[in-house]
C-alpha positions as CSV (number, residue, x, y, z in Angstrom):
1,X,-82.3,10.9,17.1
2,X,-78.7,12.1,15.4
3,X,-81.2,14.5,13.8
4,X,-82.7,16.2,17.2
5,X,-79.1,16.2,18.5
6,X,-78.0,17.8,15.4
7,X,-80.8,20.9,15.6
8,X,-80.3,20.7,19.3
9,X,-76.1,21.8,18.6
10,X,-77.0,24.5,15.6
11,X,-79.5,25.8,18.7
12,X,-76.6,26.0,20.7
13,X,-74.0,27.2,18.2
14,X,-76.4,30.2,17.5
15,X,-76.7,31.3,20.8
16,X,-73.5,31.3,21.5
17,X,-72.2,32.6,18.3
18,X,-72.6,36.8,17.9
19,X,-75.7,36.6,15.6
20,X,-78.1,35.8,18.7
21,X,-76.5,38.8,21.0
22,X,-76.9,41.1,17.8
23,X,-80.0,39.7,16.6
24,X,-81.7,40.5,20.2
25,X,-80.0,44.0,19.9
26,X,-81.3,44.8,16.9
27,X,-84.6,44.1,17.8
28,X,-84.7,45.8,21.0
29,X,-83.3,49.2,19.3
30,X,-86.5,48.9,16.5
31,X,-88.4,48.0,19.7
32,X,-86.9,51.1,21.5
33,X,-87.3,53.5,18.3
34,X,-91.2,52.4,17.8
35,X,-92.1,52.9,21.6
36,X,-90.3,56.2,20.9
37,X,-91.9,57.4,18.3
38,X,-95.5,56.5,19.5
39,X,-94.7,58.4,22.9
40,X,-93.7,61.0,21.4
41,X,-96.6,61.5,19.0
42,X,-99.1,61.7,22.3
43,X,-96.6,64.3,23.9
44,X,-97.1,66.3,20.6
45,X,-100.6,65.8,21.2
46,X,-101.4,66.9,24.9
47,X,-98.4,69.7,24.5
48,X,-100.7,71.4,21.9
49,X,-103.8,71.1,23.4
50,X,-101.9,72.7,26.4
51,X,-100.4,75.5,24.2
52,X,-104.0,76.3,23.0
53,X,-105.5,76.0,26.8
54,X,-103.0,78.6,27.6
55,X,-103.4,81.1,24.4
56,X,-107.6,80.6,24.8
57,X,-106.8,81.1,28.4
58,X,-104.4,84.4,27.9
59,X,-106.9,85.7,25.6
60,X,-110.1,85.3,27.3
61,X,-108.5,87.5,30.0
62,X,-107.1,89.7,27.6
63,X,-110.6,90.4,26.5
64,X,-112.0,90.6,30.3
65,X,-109.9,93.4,30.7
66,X,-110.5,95.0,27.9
67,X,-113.9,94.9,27.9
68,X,-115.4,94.5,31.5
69,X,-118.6,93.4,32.3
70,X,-120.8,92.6,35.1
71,X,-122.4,89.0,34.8
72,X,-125.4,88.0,37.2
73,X,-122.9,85.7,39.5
74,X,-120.9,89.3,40.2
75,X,-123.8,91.3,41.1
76,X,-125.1,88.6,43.8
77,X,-121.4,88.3,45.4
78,X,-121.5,92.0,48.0
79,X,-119.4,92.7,50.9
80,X,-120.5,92.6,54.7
81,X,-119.8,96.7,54.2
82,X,-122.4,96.4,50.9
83,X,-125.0,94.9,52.8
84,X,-125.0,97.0,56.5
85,X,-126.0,99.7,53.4
């Protein structure tokens, strides 16, 4: 029983000495920098594929300009004034 008690009182000691409070620190900063580090990788992530949206975007209209052309949806869309006609 002295021998429970005794494991019991270093439980005790621990918690209240300052390795428990800096022991739960520390593992709440690695905890902190990992959750950090994974959320930042998957904003790296969607913030290029949004970057490239954008330029293919940019582009694409860059090169409707440039070169226009009249695809089948265009030529079926007329005014009221295109139809009285």
């Amino acid at each position: 029983m002295n021998e429970f008690l005794d494991t019991l009182s270093q439980i005790r000691d621990f918690f209240n000495s300052f390795w428990f409070p800096a022991a739960v620190a520390f593992v709440g900063i690695v905890f902190f920098v990992v959750m950090f580090v994974k959320a930042n990788r998957t904003v790296d992530k969607h913030r290029k594929e949004v970057r490239q949206k954008i330029v293919n975007d940019a582009y694409a209209e860059h090169i409707r300009q440039k070169y226009p052309a009249r695809h089948k949806d265009d030529q079926e869309e007329t005014t009221p004034s295109q139809k009285k006609s």
